[in-house]
C-alpha positions as CSV (number, residue, x, y, z in Angstrom):
1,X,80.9,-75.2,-110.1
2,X,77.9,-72.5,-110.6
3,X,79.0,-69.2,-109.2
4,X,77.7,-66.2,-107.7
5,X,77.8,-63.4,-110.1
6,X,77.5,-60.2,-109.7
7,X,78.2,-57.9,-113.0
8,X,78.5,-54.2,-113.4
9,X,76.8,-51.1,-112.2
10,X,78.1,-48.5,-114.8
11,X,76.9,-44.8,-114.3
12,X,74.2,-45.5,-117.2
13,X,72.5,-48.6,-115.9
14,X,72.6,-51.0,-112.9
15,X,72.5,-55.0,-113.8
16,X,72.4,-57.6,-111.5
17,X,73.2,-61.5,-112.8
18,X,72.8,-63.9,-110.4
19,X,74.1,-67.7,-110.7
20,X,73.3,-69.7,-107.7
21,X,74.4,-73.4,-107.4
22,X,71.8,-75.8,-105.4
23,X,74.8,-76.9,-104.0
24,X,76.6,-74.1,-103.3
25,X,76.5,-71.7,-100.9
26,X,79.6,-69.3,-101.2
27,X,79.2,-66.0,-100.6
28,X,78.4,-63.8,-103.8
29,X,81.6,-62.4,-103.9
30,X,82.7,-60.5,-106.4
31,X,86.1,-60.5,-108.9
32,X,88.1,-56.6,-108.6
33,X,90.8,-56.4,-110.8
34,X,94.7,-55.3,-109.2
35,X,95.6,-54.2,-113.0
36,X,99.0,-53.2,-111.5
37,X,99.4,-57.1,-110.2
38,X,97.7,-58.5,-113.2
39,X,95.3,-61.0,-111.1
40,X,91.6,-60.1,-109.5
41,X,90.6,-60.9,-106.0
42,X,87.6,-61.3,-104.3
43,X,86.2,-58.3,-102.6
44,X,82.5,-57.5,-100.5
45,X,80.3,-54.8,-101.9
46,X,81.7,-51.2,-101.4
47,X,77.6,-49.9,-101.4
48,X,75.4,-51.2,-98.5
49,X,72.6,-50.3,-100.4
50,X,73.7,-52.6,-103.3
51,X,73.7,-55.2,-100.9
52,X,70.3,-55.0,-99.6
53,X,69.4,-55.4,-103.5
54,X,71.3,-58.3,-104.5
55,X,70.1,-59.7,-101.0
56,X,66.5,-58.9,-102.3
57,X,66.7,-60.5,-105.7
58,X,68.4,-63.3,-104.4
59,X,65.5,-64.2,-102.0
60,X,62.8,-63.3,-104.4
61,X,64.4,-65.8,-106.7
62,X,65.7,-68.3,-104.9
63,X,65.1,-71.9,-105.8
64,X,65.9,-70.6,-109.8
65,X,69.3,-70.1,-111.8
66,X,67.2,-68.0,-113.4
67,X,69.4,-64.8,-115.1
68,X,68.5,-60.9,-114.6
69,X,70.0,-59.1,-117.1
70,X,67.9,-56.2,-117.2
71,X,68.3,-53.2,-116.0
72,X,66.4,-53.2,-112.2
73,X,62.7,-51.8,-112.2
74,X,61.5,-50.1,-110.0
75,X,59.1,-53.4,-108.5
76,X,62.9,-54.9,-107.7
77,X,64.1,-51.5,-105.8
78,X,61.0,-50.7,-103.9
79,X,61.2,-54.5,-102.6
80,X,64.6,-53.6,-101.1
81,X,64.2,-54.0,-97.1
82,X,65.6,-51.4,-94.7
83,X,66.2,-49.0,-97.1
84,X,62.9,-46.6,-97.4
85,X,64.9,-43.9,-99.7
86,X,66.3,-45.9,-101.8
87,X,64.0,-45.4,-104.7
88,X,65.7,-41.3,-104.5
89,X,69.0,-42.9,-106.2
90,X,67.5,-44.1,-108.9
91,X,65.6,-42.8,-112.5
92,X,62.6,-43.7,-113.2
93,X,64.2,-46.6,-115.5
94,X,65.8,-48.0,-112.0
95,X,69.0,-46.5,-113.4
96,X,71.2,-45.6,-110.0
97,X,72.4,-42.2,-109.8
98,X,75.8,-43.0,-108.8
99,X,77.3,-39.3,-108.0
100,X,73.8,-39.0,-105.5
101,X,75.2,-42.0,-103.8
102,X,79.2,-41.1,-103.8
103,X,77.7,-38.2,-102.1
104,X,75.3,-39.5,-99.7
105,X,77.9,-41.9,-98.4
106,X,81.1,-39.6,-98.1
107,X,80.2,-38.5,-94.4
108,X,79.6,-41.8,-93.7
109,X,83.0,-43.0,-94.5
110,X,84.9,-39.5,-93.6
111,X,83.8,-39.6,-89.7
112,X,87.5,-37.9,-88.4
113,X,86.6,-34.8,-90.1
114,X,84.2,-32.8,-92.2
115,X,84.6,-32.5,-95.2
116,X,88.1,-33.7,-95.6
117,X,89.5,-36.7,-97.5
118,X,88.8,-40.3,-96.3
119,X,91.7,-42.1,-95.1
120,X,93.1,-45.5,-95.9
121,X,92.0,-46.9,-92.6
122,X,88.3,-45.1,-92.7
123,X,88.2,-46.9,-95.9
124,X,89.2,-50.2,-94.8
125,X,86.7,-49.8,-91.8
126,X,83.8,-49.3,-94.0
127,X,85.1,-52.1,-96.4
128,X,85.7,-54.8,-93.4
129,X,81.8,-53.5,-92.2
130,X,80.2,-54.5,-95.8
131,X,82.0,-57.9,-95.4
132,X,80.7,-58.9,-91.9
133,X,77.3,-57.7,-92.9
134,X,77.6,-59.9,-95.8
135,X,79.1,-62.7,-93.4
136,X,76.7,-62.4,-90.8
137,X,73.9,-62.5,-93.4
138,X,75.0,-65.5,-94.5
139,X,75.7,-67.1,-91.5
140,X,71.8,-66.0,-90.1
141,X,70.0,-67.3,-93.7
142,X,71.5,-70.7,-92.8
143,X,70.4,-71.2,-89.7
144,X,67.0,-69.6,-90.3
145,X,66.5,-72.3,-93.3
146,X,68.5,-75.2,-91.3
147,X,67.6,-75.1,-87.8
148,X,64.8,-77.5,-87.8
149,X,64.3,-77.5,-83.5
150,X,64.1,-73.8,-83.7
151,X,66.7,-74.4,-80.6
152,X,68.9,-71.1,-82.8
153,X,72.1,-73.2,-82.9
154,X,73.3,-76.0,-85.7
155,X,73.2,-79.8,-85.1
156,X,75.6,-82.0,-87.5
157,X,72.5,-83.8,-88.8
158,X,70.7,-80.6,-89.1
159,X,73.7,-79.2,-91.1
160,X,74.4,-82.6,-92.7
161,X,71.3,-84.9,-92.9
162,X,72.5,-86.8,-95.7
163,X,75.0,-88.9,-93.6
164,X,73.6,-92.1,-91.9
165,X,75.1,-92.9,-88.4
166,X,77.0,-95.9,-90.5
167,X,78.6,-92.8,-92.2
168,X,79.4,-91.0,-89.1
169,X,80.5,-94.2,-87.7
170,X,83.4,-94.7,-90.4
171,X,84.6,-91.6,-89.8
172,X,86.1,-91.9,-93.2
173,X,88.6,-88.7,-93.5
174,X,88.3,-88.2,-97.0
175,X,87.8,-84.9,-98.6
176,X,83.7,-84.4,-98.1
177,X,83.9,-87.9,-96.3
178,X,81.3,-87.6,-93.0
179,X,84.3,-87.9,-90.6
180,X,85.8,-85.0,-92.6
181,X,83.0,-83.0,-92.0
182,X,82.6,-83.8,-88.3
183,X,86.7,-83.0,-87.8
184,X,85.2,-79.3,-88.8
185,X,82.3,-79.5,-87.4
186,X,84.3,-80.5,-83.8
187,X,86.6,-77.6,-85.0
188,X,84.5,-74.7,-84.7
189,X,82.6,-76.3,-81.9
190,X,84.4,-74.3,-79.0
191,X,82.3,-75.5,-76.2
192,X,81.6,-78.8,-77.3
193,X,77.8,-79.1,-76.8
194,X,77.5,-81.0,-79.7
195,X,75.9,-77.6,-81.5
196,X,76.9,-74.6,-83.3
197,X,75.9,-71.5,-82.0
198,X,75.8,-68.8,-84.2
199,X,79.6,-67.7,-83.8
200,X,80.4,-71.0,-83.8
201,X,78.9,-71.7,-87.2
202,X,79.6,-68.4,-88.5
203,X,83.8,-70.1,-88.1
204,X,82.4,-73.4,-89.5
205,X,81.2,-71.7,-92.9
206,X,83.7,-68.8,-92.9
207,X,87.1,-70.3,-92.1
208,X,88.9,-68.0,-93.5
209,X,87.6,-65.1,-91.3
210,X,87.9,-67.0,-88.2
211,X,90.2,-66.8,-85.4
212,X,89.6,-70.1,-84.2
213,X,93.2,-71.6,-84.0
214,X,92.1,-75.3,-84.4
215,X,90.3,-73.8,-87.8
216,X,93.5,-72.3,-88.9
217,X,95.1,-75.6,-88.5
218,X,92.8,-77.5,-90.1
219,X,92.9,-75.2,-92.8
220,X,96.5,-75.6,-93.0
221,X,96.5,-79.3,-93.3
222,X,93.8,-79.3,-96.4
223,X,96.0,-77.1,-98.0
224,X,99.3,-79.0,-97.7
225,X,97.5,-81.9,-99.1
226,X,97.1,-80.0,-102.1
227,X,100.9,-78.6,-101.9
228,X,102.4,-81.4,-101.0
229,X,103.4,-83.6,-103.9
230,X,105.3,-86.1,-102.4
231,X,102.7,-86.8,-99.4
232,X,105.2,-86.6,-96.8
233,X,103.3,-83.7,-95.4
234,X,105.6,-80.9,-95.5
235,X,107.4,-79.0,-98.4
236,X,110.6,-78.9,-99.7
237,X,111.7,-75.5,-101.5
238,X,109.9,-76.6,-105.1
239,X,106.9,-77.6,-103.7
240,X,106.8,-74.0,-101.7
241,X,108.1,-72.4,-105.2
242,X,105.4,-73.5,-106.9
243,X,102.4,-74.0,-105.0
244,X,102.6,-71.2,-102.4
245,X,104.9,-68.5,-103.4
246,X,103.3,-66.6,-106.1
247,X,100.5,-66.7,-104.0
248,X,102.0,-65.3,-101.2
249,X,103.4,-62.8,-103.4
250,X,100.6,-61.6,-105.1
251,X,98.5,-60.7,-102.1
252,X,101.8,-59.2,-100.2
253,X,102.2,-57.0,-103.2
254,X,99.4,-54.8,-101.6
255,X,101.5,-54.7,-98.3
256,X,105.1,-53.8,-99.2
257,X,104.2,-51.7,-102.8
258,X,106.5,-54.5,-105.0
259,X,109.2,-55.0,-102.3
260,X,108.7,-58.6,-101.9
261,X,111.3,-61.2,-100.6
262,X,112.6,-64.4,-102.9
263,X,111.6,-66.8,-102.6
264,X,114.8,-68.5,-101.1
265,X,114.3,-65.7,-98.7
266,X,110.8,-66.6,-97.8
267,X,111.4,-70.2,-97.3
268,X,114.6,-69.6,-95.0
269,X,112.2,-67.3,-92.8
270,X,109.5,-69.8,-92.4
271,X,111.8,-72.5,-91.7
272,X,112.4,-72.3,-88.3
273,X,113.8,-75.4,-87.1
274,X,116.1,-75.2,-90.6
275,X,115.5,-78.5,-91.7
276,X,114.9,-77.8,-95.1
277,X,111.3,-78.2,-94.7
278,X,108.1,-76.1,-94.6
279,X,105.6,-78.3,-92.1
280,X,102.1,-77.5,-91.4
281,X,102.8,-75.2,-88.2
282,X,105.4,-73.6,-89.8
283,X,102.7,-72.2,-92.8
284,X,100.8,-70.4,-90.1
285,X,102.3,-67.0,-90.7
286,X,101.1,-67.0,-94.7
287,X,97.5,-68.7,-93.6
288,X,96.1,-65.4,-94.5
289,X,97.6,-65.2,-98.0
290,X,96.7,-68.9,-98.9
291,X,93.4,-68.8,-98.0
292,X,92.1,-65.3,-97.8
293,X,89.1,-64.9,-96.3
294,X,86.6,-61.6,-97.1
295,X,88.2,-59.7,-94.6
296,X,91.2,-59.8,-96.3
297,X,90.1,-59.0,-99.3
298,X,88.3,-56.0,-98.1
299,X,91.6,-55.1,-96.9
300,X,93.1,-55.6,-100.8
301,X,90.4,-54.0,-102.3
302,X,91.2,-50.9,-99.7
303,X,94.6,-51.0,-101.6
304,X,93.7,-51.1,-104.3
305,X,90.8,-47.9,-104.2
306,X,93.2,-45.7,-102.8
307,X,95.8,-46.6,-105.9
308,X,93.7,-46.1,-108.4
309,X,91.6,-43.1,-107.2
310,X,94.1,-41.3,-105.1
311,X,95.0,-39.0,-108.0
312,X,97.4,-36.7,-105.7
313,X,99.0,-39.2,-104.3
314,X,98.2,-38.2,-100.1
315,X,97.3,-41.9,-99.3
316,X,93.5,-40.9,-99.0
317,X,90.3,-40.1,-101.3
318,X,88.6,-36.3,-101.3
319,X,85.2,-36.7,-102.6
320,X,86.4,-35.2,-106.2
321,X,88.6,-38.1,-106.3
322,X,86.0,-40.3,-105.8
323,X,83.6,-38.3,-107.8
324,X,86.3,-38.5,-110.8
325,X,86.2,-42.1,-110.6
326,X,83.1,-43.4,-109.5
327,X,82.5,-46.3,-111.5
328,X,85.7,-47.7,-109.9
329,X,83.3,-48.1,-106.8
330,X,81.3,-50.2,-108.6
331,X,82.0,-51.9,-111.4
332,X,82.8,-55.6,-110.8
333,X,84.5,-58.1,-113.3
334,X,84.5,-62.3,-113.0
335,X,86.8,-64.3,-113.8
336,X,87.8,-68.1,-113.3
337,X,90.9,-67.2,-110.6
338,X,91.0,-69.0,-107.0
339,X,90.4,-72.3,-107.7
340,X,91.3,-72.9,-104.6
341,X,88.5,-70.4,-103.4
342,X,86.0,-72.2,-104.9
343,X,86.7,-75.8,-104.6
344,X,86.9,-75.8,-101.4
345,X,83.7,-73.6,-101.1
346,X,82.4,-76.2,-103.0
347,X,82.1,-78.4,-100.0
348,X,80.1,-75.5,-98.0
């Protein structure tokens, strides 16, 4: 699939590349790497000001695939809504003054004290804000360019026009198949008025940030399909081993600082009813490692600031830790990881 990248913004110039699918609408998430794991997860912008000007390039050039890869000017920055000062953080070659910004935004992350180091969970909180912003941004373009009654909510035809009622009528359950769709679509559909209000469709296109328990199933069972070799719709221990577990490792690596269960272990745990077997219900405590959603990630990418740039090792950041490795706060990498991410974003 075409994906959303973002690439770089190094303390001598900012670029921005933007690949956008007409058929894809994933979030432009971006690739960190966990060098100490060896893998790279998605994360949401650290800068909220970076934001609002991938946000603004995106809509200037939306309908193209066209590629920026030159440093911004200043026409792209002054563009940037919301954000009157922004044009202070940058040289007159749109080049963004990184240390300026570290500094502008330490208060704003360090609100326990003054002057005194950010902690891991101011951190996260300002990490878990940039994502909903970016979720809720999302969630609002949709609508805006979907919502053909002007009635603010989401009809299945209005999200899905290409289905015919003979479609809808099959309710085929393939993977993309209309009844598929509408199994979602009923999903995230709390009060059933046929609709999706904006919560409702925020669940629909985010999953994996939704606490919607019929969502979390359903999310489940596509991804024991996938697991599941046999088709008997559970695992045995090598399906787990090989199609869950390192996954569930990896991202848990961030939790317990490399004191992870076997796998033997693992599966014994999950197996409540000890028949050998991992069914759908009983993958409900990993949901959030097998399909991490950008909350989670924001959580990881917490993690993963604080171990690179916590040089004395107190579990938080001063601002001369941050200073000392500002381009950490920025620079983004892509890769081809999370298939699963993306194929199934494929779909939305």
């Amino acid at each position: 699939m075409s994906k959303a990248v973002v690439y770089a913004l190094l303390a001598t110039a900012f670029f921005i590349f933007l690949v956008l699918s007409p058929n894809s609408r994933q979030d432009d998430a971006r690739l960190i790497p966990g060098r100490r794991l060896g893998y790279k997860f998605r994360v949401p912008a650290f800068d909220p000001l970076v934001i609002r000007i991938e946000r603004s390039v995106e809509e200037r050039k939306s309908g193209s695939d066209h590629r920026i890869n030159n440093a911004i000017n200043q026409e792209d920055i002054s563009y940037i809504p919301e954000v009157e000062d922004s044009l202070e953080y940058f040289s007159d070659k749109g080049i963004l003054n990184i240390t300026l910004r570290l500094i502008t935004l330490f208060p704003l992350l360090d609100v326990s004290s003054v002057n005194g180091p950010v902690s891991y969970d101011e951190l996260e909180t300002w990490n878990i804000q940039q994502a909903l912003d970016r979720l809720y941004y999302r969630t609002q373009k949709e609508i805006t360019s979907r919502d053909k009654n002007g009635d603010g909510a989401i009809s299945f035809r209005e999200y899905l026009p290409h289905f015919t009622e003979k479609d809808i009528d099959k309710r085929e359950m393939g993977h993309g198949e209309a009844g598929w769709w509408m199994k979602q679509f009923n999903n995230a559909d709390v009060d059933w008025d046929g609709n999706l209000n904006f919560n409702e469709f925020n669940d629909f296109l985010h999953p994996e940030d939704s606490n919607n328990e019929k969502i979390h199933m359903w999310l489940l069972s596509e991804k024991m399909k996938r697991m599941d070799d046999d088709h008997d719709m559970k695992l045995n221990f090598e399906e787990f081993l090989h199609h869950a577990y390192d996954i569930h490792r990896s991202y848990l690596a961030f939790e317990t600082d490399g004191n992870e269960p076997t796998a033997e272990e693992k599966f014994t745990e999950l197996d409540l009813n000890k028949d050998r077997f991992i069914d759908v219900e009983e993958l409900k405590p990993i949901l959030r490692y097998l399909y991490p959603g950008q909350l989670s990630h924001a959580k990881y990418y917490t993690s993963y600031l604080i171990h690179e740039a916590d040089d004395n090792k107190d579990g938080a950041l001063s601002l001369a830790e941050m200073l000392n490795h500002e381009n950490l706060f920025y620079n983004t990498l892509y890769d081809d990881g999370l298939e699963d991410y993306d194929e199934f974003h494929d779909e939305l």
